[in-house]
C-alpha positions in Angstrom: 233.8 151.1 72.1 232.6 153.4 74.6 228.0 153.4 75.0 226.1 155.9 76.4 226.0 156.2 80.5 221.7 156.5 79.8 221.5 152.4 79.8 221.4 151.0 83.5 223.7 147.8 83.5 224.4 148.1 87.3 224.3 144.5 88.7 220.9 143.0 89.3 219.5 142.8 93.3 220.3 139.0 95.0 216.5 137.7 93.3 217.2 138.6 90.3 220.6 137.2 90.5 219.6 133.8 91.6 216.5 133.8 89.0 219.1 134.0 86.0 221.1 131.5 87.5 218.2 129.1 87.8 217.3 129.9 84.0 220.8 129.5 82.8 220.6 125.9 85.0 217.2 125.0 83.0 215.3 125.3 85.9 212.0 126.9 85.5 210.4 128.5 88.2 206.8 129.4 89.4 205.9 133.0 90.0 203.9 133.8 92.9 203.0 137.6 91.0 202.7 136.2 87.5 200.6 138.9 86.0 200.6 137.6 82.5 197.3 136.6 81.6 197.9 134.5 79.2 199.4 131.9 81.1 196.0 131.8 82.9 193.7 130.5 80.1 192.8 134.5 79.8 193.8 135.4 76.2 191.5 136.2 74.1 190.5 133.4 71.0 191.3 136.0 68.3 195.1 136.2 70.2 195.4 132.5 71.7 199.7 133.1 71.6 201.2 132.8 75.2 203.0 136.1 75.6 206.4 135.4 75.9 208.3 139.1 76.6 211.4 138.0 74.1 213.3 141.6 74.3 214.4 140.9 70.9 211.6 140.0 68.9 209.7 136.6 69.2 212.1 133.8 68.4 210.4 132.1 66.0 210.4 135.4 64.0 214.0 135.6 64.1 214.7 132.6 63.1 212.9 132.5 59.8 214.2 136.3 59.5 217.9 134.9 59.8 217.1 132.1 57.6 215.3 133.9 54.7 218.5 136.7 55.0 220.8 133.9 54.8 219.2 132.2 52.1 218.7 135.3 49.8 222.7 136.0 50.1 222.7 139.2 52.1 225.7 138.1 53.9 228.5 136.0 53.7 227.9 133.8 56.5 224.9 132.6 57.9 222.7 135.1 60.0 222.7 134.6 63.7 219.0 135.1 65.2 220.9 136.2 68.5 222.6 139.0 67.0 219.1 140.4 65.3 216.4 142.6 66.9 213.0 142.9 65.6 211.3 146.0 66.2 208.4 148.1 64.5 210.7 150.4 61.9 213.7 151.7 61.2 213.1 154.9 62.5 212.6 152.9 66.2 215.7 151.5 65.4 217.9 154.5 64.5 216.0 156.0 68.2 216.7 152.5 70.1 220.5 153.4 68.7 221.1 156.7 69.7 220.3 155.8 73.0 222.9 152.9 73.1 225.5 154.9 71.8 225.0 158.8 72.3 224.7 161.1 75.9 222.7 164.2 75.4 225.0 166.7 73.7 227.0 163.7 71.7 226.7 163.1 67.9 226.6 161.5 64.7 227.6 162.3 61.1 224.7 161.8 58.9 225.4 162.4 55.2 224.2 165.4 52.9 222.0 165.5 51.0 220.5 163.0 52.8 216.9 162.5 53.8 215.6 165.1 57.3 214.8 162.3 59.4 218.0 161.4 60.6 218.5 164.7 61.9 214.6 165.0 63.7 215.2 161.8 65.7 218.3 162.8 67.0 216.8 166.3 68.1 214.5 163.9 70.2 216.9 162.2 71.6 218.9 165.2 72.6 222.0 164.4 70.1 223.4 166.4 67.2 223.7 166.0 63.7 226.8 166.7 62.3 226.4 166.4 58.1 229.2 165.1 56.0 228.7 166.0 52.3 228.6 163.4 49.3 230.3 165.4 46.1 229.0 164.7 42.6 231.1 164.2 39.6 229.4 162.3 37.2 228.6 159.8 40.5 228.0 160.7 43.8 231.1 159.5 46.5 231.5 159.8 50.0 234.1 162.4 50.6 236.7 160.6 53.2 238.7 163.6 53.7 236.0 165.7 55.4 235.0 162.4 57.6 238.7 162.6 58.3 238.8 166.0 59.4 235.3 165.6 61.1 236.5 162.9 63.4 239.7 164.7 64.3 238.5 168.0 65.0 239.5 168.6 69.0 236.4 169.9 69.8 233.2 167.9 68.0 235.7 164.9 67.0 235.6 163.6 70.9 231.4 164.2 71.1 230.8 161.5 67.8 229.6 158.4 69.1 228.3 156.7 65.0 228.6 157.3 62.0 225.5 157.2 59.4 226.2 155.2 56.0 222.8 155.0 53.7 223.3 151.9 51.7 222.3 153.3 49.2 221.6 156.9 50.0 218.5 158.7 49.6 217.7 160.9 47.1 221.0 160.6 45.6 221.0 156.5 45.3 224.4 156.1 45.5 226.3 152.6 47.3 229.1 152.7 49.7 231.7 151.9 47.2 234.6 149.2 48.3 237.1 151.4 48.4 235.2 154.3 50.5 233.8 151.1 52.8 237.4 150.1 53.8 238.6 153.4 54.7 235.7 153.9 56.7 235.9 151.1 58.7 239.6 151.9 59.4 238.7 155.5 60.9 235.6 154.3 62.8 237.9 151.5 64.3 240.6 154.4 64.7 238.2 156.4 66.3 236.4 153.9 68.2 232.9 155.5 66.6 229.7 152.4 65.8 228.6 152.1 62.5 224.5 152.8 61.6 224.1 150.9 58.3 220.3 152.0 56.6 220.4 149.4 53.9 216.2 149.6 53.3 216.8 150.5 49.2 219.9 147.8 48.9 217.7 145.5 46.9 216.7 148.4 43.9 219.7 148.1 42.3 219.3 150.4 39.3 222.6 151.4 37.5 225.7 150.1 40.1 229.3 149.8 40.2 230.6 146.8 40.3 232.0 145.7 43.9 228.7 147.4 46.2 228.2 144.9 48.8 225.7 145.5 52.3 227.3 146.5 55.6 225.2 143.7 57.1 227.4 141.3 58.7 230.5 143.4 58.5 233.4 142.3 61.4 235.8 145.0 61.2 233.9 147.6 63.6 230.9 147.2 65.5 228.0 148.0 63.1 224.1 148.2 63.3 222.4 147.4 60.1 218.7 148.6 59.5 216.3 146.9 57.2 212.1 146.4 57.3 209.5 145.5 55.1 208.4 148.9 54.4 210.4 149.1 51.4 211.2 145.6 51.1 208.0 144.6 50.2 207.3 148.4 49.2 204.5 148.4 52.2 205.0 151.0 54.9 201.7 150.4 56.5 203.9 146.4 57.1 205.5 148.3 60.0 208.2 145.8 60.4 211.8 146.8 60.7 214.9 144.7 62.3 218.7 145.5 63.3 221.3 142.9 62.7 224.0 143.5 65.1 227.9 142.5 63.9 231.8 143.5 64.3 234.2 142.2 66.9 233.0 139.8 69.4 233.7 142.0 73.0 232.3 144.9 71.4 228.5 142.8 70.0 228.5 141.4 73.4 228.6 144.5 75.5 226.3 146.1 72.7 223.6 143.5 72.7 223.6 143.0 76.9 222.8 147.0 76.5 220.7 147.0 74.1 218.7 144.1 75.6 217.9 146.6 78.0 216.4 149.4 75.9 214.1 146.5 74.0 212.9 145.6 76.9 212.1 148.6 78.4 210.3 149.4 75.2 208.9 145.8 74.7 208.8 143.6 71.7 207.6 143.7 68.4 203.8 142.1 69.1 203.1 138.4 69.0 200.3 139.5 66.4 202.1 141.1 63.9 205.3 139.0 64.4 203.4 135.6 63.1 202.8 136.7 59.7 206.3 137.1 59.2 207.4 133.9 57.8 204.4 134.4 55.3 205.7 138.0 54.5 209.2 136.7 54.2 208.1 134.3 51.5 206.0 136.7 49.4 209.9 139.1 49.9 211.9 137.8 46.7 208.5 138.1 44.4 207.3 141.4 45.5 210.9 142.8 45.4 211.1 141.6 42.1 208.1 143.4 40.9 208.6 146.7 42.2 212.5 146.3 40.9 210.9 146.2 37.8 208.9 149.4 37.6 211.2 151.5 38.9 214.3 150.0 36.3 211.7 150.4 33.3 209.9 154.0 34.8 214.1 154.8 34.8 214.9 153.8 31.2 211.3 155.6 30.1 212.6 158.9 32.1 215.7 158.9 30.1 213.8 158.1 26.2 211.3 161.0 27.7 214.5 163.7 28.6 216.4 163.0 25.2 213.4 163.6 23.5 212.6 167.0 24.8 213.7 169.2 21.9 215.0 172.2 24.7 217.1 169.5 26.9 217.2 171.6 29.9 216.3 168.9 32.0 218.8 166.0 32.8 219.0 163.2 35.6 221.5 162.4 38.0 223.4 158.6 38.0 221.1 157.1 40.2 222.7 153.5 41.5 219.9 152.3 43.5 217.0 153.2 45.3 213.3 154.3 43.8 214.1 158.4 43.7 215.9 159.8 41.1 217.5 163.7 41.1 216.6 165.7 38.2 219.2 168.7 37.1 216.5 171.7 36.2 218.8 175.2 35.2 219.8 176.9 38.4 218.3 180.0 37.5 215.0 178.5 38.4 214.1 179.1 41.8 213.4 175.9 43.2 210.3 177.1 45.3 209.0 179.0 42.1 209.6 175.3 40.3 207.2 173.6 42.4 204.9 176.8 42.8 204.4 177.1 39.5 203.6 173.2 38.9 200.8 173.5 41.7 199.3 175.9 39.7 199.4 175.0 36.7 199.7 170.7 36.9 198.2 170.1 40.4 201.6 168.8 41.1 203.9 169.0 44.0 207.4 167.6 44.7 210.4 167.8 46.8 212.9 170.3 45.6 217.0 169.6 46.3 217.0 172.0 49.3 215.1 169.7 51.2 217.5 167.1 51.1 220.6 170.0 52.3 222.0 170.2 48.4 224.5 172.6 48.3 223.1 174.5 45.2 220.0 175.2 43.4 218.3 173.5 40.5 217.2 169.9 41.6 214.3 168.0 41.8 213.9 164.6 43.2 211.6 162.7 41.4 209.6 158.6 42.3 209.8 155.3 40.0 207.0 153.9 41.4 204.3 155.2 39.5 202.1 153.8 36.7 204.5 154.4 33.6 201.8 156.3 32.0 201.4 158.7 35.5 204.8 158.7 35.5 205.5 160.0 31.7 202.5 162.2 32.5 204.7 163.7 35.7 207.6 164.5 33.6 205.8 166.1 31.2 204.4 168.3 33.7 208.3 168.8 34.9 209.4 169.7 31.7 206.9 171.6 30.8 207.2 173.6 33.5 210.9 174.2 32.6 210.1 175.4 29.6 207.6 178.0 30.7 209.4 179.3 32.9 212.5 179.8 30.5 210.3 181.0 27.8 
């Protein structure tokens, strides 16, 4: 596995060197320009923690992290707090990521459609973008031929440093099926390429396949798995995210001692926030459950809502997890003129497929999370809309 030349491993200066070897000894030494004030009696009562500097998150943190993953199945062997890093989103850890693996000018294949974020935090960190399309027949797969082709091309092949897998994807809410998941891991292992897993939606399961499974834990090639409470807990003002680290053992060792460095530089998640954790993690399974709930019964009210239209123009896309769903509207609807026209006449808006990079026209992506009765209200407005404009 080959990481980006931006992380400084070079060997540390003789002090440093004999100060790790005294720490690995158990020794503890004092420190003539200890600056941190709490160890002074200086912290303030509201924040009485002594500040600790973990790189990775505070310890205690991970631990009840790795414990609560472990217990709630997410992998098959227990979760190792060493190999996790808590941090304050995903979106830190896809940036934390890209600087591990990518120089400026490399890549990584994110899929399409596919949410725009992937691609704006990689313009930040000076990398590129290359999409890799899902195709659509009745369910939405990854297409391994084009990844194939993608990887092997003589002149972008050699810049792609990861590959992007959304577990499952936004807006399309399709899982890496077992069959794609294998071959993938044999080209990325082929191709010596890192694995980004975004598994946030894994728990809104809403009509599967048999056989999806998370990337979380995988051995086969190095792999980075995302998660958070933002949509665990469906709270994205809990700014909490985490990246489990897993694959052969050489290459998780030479990736953690490198990323070590970038956490530190960018310094853990904060003793504040980090001790509600355990609490948050205990509140997880219920709240999960909840929200799992209204989005599977705001799906099966979409679907009585749709049949019951007596023009049918408007149908919805398999959705296998996730909270979005994509509605099919007729292509000679101009998307923008879609959502235009709902602005004016519901004092709606929405996100139409060419946001997402869908190849053609005539998609809508829609939320579960609504009220049911603001929900059936918003596809109302949809398919009234529709209509209107068809009439």
């Amino acid at each position: 596995m080959r990481f980006s030349s931006r992380v400084d491993i070079s060997a540390p200066n003789p002090i440093a060197a004999a100060e790790a070897a005294c720490k690995r000894c158990g020794v503890t030494l004092g420190k003539l320009n200890d600056s941190n004030p709490t160890r002074h009696g200086l912290a303030p009562a509201l924040v009485p923690e002594i500040y600790t500097a973990d790189p990775r998150g505070p310890r205690a943190a991970r631990e009840a992290l790795a414990a609560f993953l472990t217990r709630d199945g997410q992998q098959e062997h227990a979760v190792d707090p060493d190999r996790l890093y808590i941090l304050s989103s995903t979106s830190e850890a896809y940036s934390w990521l890209m600087k591990l693996l990518c120089d400026a000018g490399d890549a990584v294949l994110a899929p399409k459609p596919g949410y725009p974020l992937i691609e704006s935090i990689a313009r930040l960190e000076c990398v590129d973008a290359i999409e890799y399309q899902l195709q659509f027949d009745g369910s939405w797969m990854i297409d391994i031929a084009e990844l194939e082709s993608l990887l092997s091309d003589p002149v972008n092949g050699k810049r792609i440093r990861a590959l992007v897998l959304i577990n499952p994807n936004n807006p399309t809410g399709s899982y890496v099926k077992p069959a794609e998941r294998q071959r993938i891991i044999d080209l990325c292992r082929a191709h010596d390429i890192a694995i980004i897993a975004d598994e946030v939606f894994y728990d809104y399961s809403l009509e599967p396949f048999d056989g999806n499974a998370r990337l979380a834990g995988e051995t086969g090639v190095l792999t980075f798995a995302l998660d958070g409470f933002s949509k665990m807990l469906a709270a994205p003002h809990a700014k909490v995210g985490w990246i489990y680290v897993s694959g052969p053992d050489d290459d998780v060792v030479e990736a953690q001692r490198r990323l070590d460095v970038i956490a530190d530089d960018y310094l853990p998640m904060s003793d504040i926030i980090a001790r509600d954790i355990p609490a948050l993690l205990d509140a997880a399974s219920e709240q999960t459950a909840h929200v799992q709930q209204r989005v599977r019964g705001n799906l099966a009210l979409l679907h009585q809502l749709l049949d019951a239209d007596q023009y049918g123009l408007v149908s919805v896309l398999r959705a296998e997890g996730g909270w979005n769903v994509l509605l099919r509207v007729p292509s000679v609807i101009d998307e923008n003129e879609l959502v235009l026209t709902m602005i004016n006449r519901h004092q709606l808006t929405g996100q139409p497929g060419y946001f997402f990079d869908m190849t053609s026209n005539g998609y809508l992506a829609i939320s579960l999370l609504p009220e049911p009765d603001e929900f059936a209200s918003n596809v109302q407005a949809i398919l009234d809309t529709v209509n209107t404009l068809l009439s």
